[in-house]
N, C-alpha and C positions, 0 to 999 in steps of 0.2 A: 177760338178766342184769341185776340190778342194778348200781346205780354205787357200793355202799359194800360192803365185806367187812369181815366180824367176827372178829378171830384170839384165841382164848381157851382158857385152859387147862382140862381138863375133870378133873385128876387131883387137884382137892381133894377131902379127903373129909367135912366137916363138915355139917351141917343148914345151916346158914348160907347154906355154899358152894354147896350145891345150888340153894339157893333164889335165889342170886344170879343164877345161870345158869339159872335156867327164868326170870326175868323179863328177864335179858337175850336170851332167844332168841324173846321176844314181841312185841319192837321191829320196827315195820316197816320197807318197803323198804331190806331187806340181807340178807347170806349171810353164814351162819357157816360156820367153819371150825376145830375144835377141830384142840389139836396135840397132839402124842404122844411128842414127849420134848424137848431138850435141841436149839436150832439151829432146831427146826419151824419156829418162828415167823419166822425171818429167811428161812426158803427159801419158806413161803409169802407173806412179803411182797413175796419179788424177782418171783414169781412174778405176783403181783397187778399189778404195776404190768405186764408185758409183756401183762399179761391186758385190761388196759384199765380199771382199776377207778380213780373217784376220787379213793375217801377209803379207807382201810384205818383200821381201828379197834383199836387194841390193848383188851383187855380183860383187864385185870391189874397188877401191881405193876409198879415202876422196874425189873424185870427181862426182864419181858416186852415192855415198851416199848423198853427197848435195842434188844432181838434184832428187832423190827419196825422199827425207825429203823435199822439196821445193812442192811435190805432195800430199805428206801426210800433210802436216799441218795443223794443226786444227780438223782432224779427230781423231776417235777412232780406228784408224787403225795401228799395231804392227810394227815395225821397227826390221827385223833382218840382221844380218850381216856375209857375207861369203868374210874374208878379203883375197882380189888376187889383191888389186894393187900397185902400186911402192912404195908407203907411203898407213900405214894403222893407221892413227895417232888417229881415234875415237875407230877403234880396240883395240886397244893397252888400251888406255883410260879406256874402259869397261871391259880389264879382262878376250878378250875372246884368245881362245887358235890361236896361228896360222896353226894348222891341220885343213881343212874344215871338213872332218868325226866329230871330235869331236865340231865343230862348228855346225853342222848340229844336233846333239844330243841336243843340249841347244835349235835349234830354235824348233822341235818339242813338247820337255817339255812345252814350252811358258811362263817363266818364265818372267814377264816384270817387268820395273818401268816407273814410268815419269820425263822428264825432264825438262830445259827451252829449251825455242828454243830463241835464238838470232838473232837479226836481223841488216842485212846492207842495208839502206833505206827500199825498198822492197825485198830484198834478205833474205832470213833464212840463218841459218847457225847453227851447232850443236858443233863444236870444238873451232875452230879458223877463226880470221881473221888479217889481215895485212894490212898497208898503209904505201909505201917508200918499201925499201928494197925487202922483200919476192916476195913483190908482182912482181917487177922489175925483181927479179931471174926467178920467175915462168912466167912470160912473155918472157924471153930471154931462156927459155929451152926448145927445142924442142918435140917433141914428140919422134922423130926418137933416139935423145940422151937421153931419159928415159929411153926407150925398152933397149936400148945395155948397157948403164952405170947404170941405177937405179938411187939408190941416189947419189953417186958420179956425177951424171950430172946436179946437185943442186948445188953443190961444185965447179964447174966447171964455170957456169954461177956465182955464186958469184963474183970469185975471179975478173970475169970481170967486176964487177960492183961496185968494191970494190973502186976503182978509182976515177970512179965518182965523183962528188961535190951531197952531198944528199940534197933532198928540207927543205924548210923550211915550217914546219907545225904548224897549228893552232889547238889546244886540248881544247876544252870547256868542262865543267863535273864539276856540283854541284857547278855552280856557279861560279868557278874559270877560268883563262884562261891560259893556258899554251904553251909555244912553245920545238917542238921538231924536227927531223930529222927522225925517225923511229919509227911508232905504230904497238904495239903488240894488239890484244884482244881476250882474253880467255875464250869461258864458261867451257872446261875444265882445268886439271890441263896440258897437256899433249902436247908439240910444236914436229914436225918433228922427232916422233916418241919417244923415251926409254926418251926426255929431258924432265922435270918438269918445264916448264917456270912460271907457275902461281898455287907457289905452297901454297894458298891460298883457289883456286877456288873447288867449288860446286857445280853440274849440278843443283843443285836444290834449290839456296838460292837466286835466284832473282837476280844477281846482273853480271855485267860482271867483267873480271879483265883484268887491261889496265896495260901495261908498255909503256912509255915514253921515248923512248931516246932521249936526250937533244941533244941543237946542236953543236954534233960532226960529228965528218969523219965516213966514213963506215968502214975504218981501227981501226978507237977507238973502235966502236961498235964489232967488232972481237975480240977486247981484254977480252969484257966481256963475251967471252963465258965460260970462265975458272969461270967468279964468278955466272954463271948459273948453272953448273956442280957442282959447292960446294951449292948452292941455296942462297948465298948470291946477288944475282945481284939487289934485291931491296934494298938493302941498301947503296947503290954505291949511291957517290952525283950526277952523270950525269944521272943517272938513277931512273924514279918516275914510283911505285906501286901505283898503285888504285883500289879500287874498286866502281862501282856505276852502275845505274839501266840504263842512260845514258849518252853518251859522240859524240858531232862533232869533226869531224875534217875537216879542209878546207885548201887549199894552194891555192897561186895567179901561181901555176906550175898543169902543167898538169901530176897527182900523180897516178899512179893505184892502185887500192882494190883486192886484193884477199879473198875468202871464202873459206874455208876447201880448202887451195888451189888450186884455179882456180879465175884467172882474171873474174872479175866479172863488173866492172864498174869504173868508177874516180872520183877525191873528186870534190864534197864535197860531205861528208857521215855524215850520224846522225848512230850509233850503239844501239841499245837499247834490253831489255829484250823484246818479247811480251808475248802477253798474250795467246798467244795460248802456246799449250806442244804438248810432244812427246813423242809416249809410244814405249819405245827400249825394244827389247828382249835381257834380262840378265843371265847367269848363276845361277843358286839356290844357295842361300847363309846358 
């Protein structure tokens, strides 16, 4: 047996996609292991680590990555990454290159660190998470409109949802309470790819970073993407930076959660650091 297994989705159906997948099944020393629906990949992850395997490789977007970090956790088992899906926003994050060849050169070296892992309730999460907005978008974007538009079918479902009357949400953290219309939470620094929404955050300082939008329209919230691009958006009065170890959120509306986005669940959610890590395979510095 090899020491690295390869968990990868085999149900895209583009020219692209295909070709992505025959050059990553050319990689040596390792096993793949295509999944088959919804969860595969976290059960063969738990599976890999009892199985003895080193590194498990996700091979896929921030969705597929969840469900493989949801299997590892807590383990001593290495986390690499072969970024192929429509958003690769912990990619991006880590530094690693978007050519899988040269991705595949870094997982072999085995160069790691560790990180936090964050949590929503029982959910892990490595990047991001959302409550209001994102999660509404990523709920309202098909699958079929990823494949054909990519990110522009993020943009797309926004603009529908732009409309809307946003909920009103309840933000507890360190004591204080706060209300808002739209939560960000970051353990990195990195939202929907090249934007720096928490440009603050640490993988490794214990601590999550919350933005708050107060209760405005989803159209006001679009206004601040100009002062996220400048990285001014924490200092916007409608808009509250934090950081802390924990944070609730809770609405009297039925709110969806996304994690490394993918609808995960609905509020009420507690956010918290745990106490388990995660040992990701990094580039040599």
């Amino acid at each position: 047996m090899t020491d690295i297994l390869v968990i990868f989705n085999p149900a895209a159906r583009s020219e692209k996609a295909r070709k992505t997948w025959e050059t990553i099944e050319r990689f040596p020393r390792c096993t793949f292991q295509p999944t088959t629906g919804i969860g595969h990949a976290r059960r063969l992850a738990k599976e890999a680590v009892a199985s003895g395997y080193k590194t498990v490789v996700a091979a896929g977007g921030d969705g597929t990555i969840n469900e493989v970090v949801n299997g590892l956790a807590g383990s001593p088992v290495a986390l690499g990454i072969l970024p192929v899906g429509t958003m690769n926003v912990f990619a991006t994050e880590l530094g690693l290159p978007g050519n899988l060849e040269k991705c595949w050169k870094i997982i072999l070296a085995g160069h790691t660190r560790t990180i936090d892992l964050a949590r929503a309730n029982k959910q892990y999460f490595v990047q991001l998470a959302g409550v209001g907005l994102d999660a509404q978008v990523v709920e309202a974007t098909s699958w079929e409109s990823k494949k054909s538009l990519g990110p522009l079918s993020y943009l797309i479902s926004a603009a529908q949802i732009a409309a809307r009357k946003p909920p009103k949400l309840i933000v507890e953290a360190d004591g204080e309470v706060r209300e808002g219309s739209f939560v960000l939470v970051g353990n990195g620094r990195h939202y929907g790819g090249p934007l720096q929404f928490f440009n603050r955050a640490r993988y490794d300082d214990g601590k999550l970073d919350v933005l708050i939008f107060k209760n405005i329209g989803y159209l006001d919230i679009a206004r601040h993407l100009a002062t996220i691009l400048m990285g001014t958006h924490g200092d916007q009065p409608d808009v509250e930076y934090l950081q802390t170890a924990r944070a609730e959120v809770r609405s009297d509306e039925d709110v969806p959660v996304e994690c490394d986005g993918e609808v995960v669940m609905k509020v009420p959610v507690v956010f918290r650091i745990s106490s388990k890590k995660l040992r990701v395979v990094v580039a040599a510095t």
